[in-house]
C-alpha positions as CSV (number, residue, x, y, z in Angstrom):
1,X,-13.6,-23.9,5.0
2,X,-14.3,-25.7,1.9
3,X,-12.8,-28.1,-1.0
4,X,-12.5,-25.2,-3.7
5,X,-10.1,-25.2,-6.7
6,X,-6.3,-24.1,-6.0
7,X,-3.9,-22.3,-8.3
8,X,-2.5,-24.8,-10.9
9,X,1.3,-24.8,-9.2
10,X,1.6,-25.3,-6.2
11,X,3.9,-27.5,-5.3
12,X,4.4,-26.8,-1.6
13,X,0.4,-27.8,-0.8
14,X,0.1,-31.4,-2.1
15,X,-2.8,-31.4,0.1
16,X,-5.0,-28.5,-2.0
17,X,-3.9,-30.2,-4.9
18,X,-5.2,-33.5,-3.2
19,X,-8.4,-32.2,-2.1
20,X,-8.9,-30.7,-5.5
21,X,-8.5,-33.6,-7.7
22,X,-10.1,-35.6,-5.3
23,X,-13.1,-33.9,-3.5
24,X,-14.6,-37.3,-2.2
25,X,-11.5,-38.3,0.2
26,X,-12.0,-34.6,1.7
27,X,-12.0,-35.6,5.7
28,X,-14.6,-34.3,7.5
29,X,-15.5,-30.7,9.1
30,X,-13.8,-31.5,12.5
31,X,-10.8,-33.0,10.6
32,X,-10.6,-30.0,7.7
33,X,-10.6,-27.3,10.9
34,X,-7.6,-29.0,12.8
35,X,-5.6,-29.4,9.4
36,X,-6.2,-25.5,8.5
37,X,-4.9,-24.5,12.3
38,X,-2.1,-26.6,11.7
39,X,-1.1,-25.2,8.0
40,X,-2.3,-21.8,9.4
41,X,0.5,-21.9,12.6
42,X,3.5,-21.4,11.1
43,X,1.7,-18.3,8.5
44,X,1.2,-16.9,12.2
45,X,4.5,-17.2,13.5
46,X,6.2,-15.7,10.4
47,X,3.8,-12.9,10.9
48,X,4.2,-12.2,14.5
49,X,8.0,-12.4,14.0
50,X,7.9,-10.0,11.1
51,X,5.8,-7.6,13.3
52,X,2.8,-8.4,11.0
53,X,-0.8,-8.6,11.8
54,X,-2.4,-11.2,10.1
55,X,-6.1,-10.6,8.7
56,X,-8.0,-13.5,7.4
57,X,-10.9,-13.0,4.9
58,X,-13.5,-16.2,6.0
59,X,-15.2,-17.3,3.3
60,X,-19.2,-17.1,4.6
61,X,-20.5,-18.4,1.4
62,X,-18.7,-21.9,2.2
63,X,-20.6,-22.0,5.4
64,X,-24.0,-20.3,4.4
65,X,-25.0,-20.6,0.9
66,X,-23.7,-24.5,0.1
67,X,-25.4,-27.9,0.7
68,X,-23.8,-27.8,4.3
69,X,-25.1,-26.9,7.7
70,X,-24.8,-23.1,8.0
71,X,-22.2,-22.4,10.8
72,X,-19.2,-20.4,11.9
73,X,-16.4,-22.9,10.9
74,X,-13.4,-20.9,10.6
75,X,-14.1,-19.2,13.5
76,X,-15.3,-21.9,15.7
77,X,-11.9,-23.3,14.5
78,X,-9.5,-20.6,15.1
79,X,-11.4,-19.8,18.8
80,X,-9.3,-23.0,20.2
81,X,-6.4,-21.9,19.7
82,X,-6.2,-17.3,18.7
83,X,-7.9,-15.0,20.6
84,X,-9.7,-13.2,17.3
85,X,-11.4,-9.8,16.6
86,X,-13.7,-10.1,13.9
87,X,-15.8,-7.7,11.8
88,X,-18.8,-8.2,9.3
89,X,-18.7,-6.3,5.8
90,X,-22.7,-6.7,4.2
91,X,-23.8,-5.8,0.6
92,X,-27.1,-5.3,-0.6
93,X,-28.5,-8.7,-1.4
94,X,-29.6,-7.7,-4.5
95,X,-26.5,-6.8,-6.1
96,X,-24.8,-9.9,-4.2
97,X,-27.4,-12.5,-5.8
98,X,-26.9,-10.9,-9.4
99,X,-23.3,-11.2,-8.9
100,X,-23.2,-14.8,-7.0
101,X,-25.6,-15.7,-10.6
102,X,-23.5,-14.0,-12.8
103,X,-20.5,-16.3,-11.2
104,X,-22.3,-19.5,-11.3
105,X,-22.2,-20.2,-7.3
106,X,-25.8,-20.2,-7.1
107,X,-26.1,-24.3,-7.5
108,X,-27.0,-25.0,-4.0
109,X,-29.2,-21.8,-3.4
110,X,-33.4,-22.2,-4.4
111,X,-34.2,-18.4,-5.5
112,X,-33.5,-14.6,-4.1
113,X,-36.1,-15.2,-1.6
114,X,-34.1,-18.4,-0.5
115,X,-31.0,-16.6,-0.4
116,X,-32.2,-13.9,1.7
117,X,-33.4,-16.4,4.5
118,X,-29.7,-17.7,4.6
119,X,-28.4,-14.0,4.7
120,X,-30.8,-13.8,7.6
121,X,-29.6,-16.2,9.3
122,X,-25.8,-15.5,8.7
123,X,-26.5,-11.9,10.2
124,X,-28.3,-13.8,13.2
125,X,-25.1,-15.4,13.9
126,X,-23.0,-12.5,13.8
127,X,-25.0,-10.0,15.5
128,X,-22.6,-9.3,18.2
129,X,-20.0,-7.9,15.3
130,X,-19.3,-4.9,14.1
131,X,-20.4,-4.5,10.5
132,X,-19.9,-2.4,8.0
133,X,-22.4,-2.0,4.6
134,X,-20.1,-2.3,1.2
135,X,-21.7,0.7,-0.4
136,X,-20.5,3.0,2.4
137,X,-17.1,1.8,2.1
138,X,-17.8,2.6,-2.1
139,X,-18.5,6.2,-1.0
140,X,-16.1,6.2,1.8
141,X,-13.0,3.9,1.5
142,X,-10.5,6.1,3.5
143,X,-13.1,6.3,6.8
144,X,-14.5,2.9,6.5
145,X,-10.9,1.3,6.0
146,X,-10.0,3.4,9.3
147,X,-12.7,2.5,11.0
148,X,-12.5,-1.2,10.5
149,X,-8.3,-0.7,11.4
150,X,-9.1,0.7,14.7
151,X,-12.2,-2.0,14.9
152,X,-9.6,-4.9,14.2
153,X,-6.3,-3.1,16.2
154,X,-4.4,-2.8,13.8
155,X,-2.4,0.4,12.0
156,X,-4.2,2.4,9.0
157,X,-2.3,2.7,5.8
158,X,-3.5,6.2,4.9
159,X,-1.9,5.2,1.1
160,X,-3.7,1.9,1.2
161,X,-5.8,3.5,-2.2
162,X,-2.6,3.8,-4.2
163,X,-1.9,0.0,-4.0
164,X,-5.2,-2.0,-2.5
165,X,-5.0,-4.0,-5.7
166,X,-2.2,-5.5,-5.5
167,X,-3.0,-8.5,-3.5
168,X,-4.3,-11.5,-4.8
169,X,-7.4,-13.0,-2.1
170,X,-8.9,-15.9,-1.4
171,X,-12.5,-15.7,-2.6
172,X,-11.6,-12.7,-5.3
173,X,-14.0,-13.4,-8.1
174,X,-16.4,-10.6,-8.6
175,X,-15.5,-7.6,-11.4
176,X,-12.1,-5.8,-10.0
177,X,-12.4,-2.5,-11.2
178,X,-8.9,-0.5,-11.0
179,X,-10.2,1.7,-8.7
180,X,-12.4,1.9,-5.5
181,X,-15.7,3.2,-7.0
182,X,-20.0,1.9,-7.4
183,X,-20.5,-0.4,-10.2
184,X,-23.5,-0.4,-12.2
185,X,-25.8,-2.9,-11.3
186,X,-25.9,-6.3,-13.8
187,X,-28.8,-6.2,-15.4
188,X,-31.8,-8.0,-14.3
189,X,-35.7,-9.5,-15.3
190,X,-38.9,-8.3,-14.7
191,X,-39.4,-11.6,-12.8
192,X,-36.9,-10.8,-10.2
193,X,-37.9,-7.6,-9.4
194,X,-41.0,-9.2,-8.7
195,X,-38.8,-11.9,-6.6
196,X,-37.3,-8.9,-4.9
197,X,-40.6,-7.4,-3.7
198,X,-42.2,-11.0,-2.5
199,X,-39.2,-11.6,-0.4
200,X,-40.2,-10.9,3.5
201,X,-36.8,-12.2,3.8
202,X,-35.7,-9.4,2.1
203,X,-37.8,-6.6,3.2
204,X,-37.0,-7.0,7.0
205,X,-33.1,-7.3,5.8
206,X,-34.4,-3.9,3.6
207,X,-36.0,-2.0,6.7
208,X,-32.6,-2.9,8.9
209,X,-29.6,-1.5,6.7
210,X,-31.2,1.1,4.7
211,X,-32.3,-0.3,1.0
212,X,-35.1,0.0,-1.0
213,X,-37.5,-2.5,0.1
214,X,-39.9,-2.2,-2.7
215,X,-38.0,-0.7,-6.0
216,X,-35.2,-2.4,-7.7
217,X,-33.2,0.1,-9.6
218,X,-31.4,0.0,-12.8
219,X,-27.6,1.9,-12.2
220,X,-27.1,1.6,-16.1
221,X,-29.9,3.5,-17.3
222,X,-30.7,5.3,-13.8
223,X,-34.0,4.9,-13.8
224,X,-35.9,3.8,-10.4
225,X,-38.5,1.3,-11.2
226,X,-41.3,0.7,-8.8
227,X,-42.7,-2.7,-8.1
C-alpha cells in the first residue's frame, strides 16, 4: 500500500484525492493498513453477497522496490482480519527492469544488479507460495489461469481469453497488447548486458527459474548474444 496517483474523478474517495494532492499528510504504515481494511470491508461484503470471490492484485513494487522497508504490507494487513490464499506470478528480471525503466519507476532502485537483490529478497519472503513464471502463462494462459483458479479456490472461466481485457487494474501500466501473447523485448545497451552478467544476484535467481544466466537476447532481431 502506497500514496500513488488516483483517477481524476472520483468523487466518492475524497481520501485518494487527499492523499494525492497531499502526499506529506499521508498517516503512517500502521495507520494506511487499518484505513484500507476499513474501505476494503464493505467491497467484501458486496462480494460475498453477490456470490463473488474477491481477488486482490498487491502491489509488491510499493513494498520492495521504493525508499521503504521491504515487507508484506497488504498481507500483513489483511491477515487480522481474512483468512487469504495467496499466489506469486515472477517475470524474468530482465524484461521486468527494462519495462520498470521504460516506465520511469526506477527512482528509488541503484542498478539491475540492485534490483535483483530486492527480487531476492521478495522471493525470500514468499517462498512458502505457489508461484507461477509470466512467460509460462505467455505460452500457456488457459492451463496457468486454471491452475492458479484451483490454487486460489475459485471457478475457471474457460472464456476468460475472449474478454480478459476488459478490466481496468490497479498497477496496469506496462504495453497491453490485445491479445495474450510474448512481446519483444525493449531494446537494450551493451552496458547492461554487461550489468546482466555481473549480477550474482541475478545468476542464482537465473539458475532457480530457468533463464539464461549469461546471454541476454534480443526478441526483435532474434539473435542470442553471448556475454
Amino acid at each position: 500500500m502506497t500514496v500513488l496517483d488516483v483517477p481524476h474523478f472520483l468523487p466518492i474517495d475524497p481520501l485518494a484525492q487527499l492523499l494525492s494532492n497531499y502526499p506529506q499528510l499521508a498517516p503512517d504504515d500502521e495507520n494506511l493498513q487499518r484505513l484500507f481494511c476499513e474501505r476494503l470491508e464493505p467491497v467484501a461484503e458486496t462480494c460475498q453477497k453477490a456470490g463473488k470471490h474477491l481477488v486482490l492484485r498487491d502491489h509488491s513494487h510499493s513494498d520492495y522496490l521504493t525508499d521503504r522497508e521491504p515487507r508484506t504490507r497488504l498481507a500483513d494487513a489483511l491477515g487480522k482480519y481474512y483468512e487469504l490464499r495467496r499466489i506469486v506470478t515472477f517475470r524474468n528480471p530482465i524484461d521486468a527492469w527494462l519495462s520498470m525503466k521504460a516506465s520511469g519507476f526506477d527512482n528509488h532502485v541503484l542498478n539491475f544488479s540492485d534490483y535483483c537483490d530486492r527480487v531476492l529478497t521478495f522471493l525470500e519472503d514468499h517462498t512458502h507460495l505457489p508461484l507461477w513464471r509470466y512467460e509460462d502463462f505467455v505460452a500457456r494462459p488457459e492451463t496457468i489461469i486454471a491452475e492458479i483458479s484451483k490454487s486460489l479456490d475459485v471457478p475457471f472461466d474457460p472464456s476468460f481469453l475472449s474478454h480478459f481485457a476488459e478490466k481496468t487494474l490497479t498497477g496496469d501500466s506496462g504495453r497491453k497488447p490485445k491479445e495474450i501473447t510474448e512481446l519483444p523485448r525493449r531494446d537494450y545497451s551493451e552496458s547492461f548486458a554487461e550489468e546482466v552478467a555481473a549480477s550474482e544476484s541475478f545468476g542464482i535467481i537465473a539458475n532457480r527459474f530457468g533463464y539464461a544466466a549469461r546471454s541476454v537476447v534480443r526478441s526483435q532481431r532474434a539473435v542470442r548474444r553471448r556475454i
